[in-house]
C-alpha positions in Angstrom: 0.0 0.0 0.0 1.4 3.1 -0.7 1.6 6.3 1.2 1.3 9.8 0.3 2.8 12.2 2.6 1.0 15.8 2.6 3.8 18.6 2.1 2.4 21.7 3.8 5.5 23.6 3.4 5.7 23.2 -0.8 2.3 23.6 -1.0 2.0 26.6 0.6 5.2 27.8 -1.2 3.7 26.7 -4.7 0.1 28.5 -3.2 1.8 31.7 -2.4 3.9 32.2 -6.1 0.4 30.6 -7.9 -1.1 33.6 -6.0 1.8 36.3 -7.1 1.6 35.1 -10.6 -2.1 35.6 -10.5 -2.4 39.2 -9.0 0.5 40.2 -10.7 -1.6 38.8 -14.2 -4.7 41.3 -12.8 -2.5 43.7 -12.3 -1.1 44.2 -15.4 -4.2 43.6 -17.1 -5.9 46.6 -15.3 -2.5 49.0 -16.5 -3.1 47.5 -19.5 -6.9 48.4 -19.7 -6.2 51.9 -17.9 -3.6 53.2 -20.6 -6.0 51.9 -23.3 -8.6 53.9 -21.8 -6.7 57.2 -20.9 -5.7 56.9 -24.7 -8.9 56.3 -26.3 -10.1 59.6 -24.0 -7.6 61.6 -24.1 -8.3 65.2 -24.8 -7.4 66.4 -28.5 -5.4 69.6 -29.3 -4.6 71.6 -32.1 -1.1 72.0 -33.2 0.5 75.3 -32.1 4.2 74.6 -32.6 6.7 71.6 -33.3 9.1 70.4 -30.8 12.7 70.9 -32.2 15.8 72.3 -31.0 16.7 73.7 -34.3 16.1 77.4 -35.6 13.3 76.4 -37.7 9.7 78.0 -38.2 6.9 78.4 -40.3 5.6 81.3 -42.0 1.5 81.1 -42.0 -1.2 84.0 -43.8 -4.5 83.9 -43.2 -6.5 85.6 -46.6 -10.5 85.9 -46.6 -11.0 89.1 -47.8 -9.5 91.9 -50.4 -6.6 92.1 -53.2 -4.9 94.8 -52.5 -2.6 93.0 -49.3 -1.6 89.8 -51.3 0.1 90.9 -54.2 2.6 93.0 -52.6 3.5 90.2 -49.8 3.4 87.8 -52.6 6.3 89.5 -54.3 8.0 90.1 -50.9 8.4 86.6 -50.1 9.5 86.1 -53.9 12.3 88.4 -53.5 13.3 86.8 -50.4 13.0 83.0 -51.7 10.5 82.7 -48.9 7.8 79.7 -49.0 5.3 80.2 -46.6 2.0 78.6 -45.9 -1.4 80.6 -46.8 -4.7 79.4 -44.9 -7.4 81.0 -47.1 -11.4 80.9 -47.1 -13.6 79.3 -49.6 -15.1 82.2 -50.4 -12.1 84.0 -51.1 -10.0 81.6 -53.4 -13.5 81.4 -55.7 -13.9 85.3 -56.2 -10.0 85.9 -56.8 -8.7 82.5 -58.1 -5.9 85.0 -59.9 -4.1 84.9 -56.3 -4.7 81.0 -55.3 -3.1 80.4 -58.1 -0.1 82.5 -58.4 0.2 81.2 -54.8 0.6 77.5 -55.3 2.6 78.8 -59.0 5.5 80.2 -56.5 5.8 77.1 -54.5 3.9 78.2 -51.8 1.5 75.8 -49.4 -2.1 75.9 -49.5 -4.1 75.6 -46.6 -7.8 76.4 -45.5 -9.2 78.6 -43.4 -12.4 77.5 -44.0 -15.8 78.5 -45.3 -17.6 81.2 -43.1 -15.2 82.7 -40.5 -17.5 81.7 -37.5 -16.8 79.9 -34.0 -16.8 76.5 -35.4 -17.4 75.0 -31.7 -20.6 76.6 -31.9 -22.4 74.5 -34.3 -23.4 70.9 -34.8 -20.9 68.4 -36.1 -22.9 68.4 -39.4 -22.2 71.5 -39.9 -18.6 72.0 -39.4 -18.2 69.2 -41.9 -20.5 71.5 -44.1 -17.9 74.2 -43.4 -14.8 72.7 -43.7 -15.6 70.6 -46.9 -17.2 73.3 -48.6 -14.1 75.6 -48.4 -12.0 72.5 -49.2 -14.4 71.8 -52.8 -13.6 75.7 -53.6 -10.0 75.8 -53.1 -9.2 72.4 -54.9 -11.3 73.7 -57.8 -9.3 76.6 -58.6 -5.5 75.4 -57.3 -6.5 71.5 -58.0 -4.8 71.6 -54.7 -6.5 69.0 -52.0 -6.0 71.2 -48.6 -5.1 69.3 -44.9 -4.4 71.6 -43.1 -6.4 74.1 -41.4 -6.9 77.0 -39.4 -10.0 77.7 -37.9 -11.3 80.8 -37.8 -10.5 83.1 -34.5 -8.2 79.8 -33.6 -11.9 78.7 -32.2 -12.2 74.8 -31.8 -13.3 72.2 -29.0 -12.6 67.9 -29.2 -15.5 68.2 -31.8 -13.9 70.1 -34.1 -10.8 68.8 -34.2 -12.1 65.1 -33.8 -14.6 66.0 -37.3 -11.3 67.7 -38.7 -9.4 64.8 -38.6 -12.2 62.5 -39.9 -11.8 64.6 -43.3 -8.1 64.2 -43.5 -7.1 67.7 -41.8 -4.6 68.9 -39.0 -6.0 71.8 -37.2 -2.7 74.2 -37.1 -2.9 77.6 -34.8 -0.4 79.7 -33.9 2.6 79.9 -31.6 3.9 83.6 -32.5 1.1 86.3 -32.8 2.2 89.2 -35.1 -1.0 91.0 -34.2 -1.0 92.9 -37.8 -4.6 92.7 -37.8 -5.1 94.8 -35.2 -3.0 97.5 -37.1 -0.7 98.3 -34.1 2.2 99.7 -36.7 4.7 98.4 -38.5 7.2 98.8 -35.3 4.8 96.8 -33.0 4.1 94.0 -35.9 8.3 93.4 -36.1 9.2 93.6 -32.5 6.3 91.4 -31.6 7.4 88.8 -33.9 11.5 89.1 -33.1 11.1 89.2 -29.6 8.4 86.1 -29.5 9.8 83.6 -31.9 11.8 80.3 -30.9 12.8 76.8 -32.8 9.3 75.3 -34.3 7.5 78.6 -34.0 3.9 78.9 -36.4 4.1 82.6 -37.3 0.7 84.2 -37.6 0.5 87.1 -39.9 -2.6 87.8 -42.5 -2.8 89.1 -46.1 -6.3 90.5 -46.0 -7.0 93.8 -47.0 -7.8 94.4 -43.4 -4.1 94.4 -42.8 -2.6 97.1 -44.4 0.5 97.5 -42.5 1.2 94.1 -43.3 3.2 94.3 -46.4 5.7 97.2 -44.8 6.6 94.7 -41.5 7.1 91.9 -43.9 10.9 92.7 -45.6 12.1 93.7 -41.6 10.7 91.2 -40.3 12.2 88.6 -42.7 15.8 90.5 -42.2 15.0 89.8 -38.6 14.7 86.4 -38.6 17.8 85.4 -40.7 19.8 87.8 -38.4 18.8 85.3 -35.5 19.6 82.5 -37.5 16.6 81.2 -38.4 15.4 79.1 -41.5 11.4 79.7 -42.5 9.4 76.7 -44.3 5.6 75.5 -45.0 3.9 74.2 -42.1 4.1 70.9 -43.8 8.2 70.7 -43.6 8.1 71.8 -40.3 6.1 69.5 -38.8 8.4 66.6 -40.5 10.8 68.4 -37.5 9.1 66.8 -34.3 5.4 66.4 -33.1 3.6 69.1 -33.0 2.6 70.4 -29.8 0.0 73.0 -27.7 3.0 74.0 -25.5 
C-alpha cells in the first residue's frame, strides 16, 4: 500500500507564487486596460508649434477678404525666396482664383481657413463638416490643390472640431507667434512682436487680408530679422516633419 505524505511547506510555497503570478496577471491587465482607456479619451489639441531644438519655423497667412494686401506680400516673399503657408477661405479663393493660383505657381503651401469665419465649436458636427468641406471643394477647384491643413477661424475649436477635422483628413494648425498685424498696431509693433516672440518650431501668424494694411511694410524687416537670429522659415508641412507638433 502506498503512502502519500502531505507537504504543507511546498504547497504553501507553490500557493503563495500561484497567488503572485495571478495578481501580478490582474494587475497588469488593469495598466493595460487603464492606458488603453486614458488613450482612447484623451483630450485632443490643435497644433500650435513643433518640438525641435533647431532654428526652424513656419511662416503662415490667413487671406479671406481683399486684393490689395496679397500681391505685394506675394512679391516680398518672392524676392526673399520665402515659402510660406497661406490658410485661405472658400469664399475667397472662388472670387480671386488669380491669387490662389499664383500662390501655389511660387511654391507656396495651400491651406484652409475654411468656409464662413465663424466659431466653429458653436455649431453641430454636421455643420462643421459643411464648413470645412465646402471651403476645401472651392479651393481644390481653382488650385487643383486638395488642402489638410487648417486654421480655424478666431483659432476657435473644442474635441469636436478637431475630432470631425481629422475625420476629413485635416490637421487643425494655430499659432505659436502672434504678429498681431490685424489689429494694425504699426509696423514697429508688428516686427518687434514677432522678433522678440519667436523660438525653434515657432507657427508665425501674420494675415494678407485687406484688413491688414500694415502688413506688407513689416514683412521685408521682419524677414531681415529672422535670418539675423539665425533662423530658416518653411511650409507648415516641412516643419512639422521636424518633431510632433505640440500646444505648449
Amino acid at each position: 500500500m502506498k503512502v502519500y505524505i502531505f507537504d504543507y511547506r511546498k504547497f504553501k510555497q507553490r500557493a503563495f507564487l500561484l497567488g503572485a503570478l495571478l495578481i501580478g496577471a490582474v494587475f497588469f491587465t488593469l495598466l493595460i486596460y487603464q492606458q488603453h482607456s486614458v488613450t482612447a479619451t484623451a483630450k485632443k489639441y490643435a497644433i500650435y508649434k513643433v518640438q525641435t531644438d533647431k532654428k526652424v519655423a513656419a511662416l503662415t497667412f490667413d487671406i479671406s477678404w481683399g486684393t490689395r494686401v496679397p500681391g505685394p506680400v506675394l512679391d516680398i516673399l518672392k524676392k526673399n525666396k520665402i515659402k510660406a503657408t497661406f490658410f485661405i477661405s472658400g469664399p475667397w479663393a472662388k472670387k480671386y482664383p488669380e491669387f490662389p493660383k499664383r500662390i501655389v505657381a511660387e511654391g507656396h503651401e495651400i491651406a484652409s481657413h475654411g468656409e464662413e469665419h465663424v466659431n466653429l465649436s458653436q455649431y453641430a458636427k454636421e455643420d462643421v463638416k459643411k464648413n470645412i468641406m465646402t471651403a476645401h471643394n472651392k479651393i481644390k477647384e481653382v488650385t487643383g490643390v486638395a488642402p489638410n491643413l487648417i486654421r480655424t477661424p478666431n483659432g476657435d475649436w473644442n474635441d469636436m472640431v478637431i475630432s470631425t477635422a481629422e475625420e476629413l483628413n485635416y490637421k487643425v494648425i494655430q499659432w505659436s507667434v502672434d504678429s498681431l498685424d490685424w489689429k494694425k498696431p504699426g509696423v514697429e509693433a508688428i516686427i518687434n512682436r514677432v522678433l522678440n516672440k519667436i523660438h525653434p518650431g515657432a507657427i508665425i501668424l501674420m494675415h494678407a487680408s485687406d484688413t491688414c494694411l500694415q502688413t506688407p511694410d513689416a514683412l521685408p524687416r521682419v524677414l531681415q530679422g529672422l535670418k539675423q537670429q539665425g533662423y530658416q522659415l518653411v511650409t507648415v508641412s516641412e516643419l512639422l516633419k521636424l518633431g510632433p507638433g505640440t500646444t505648449d
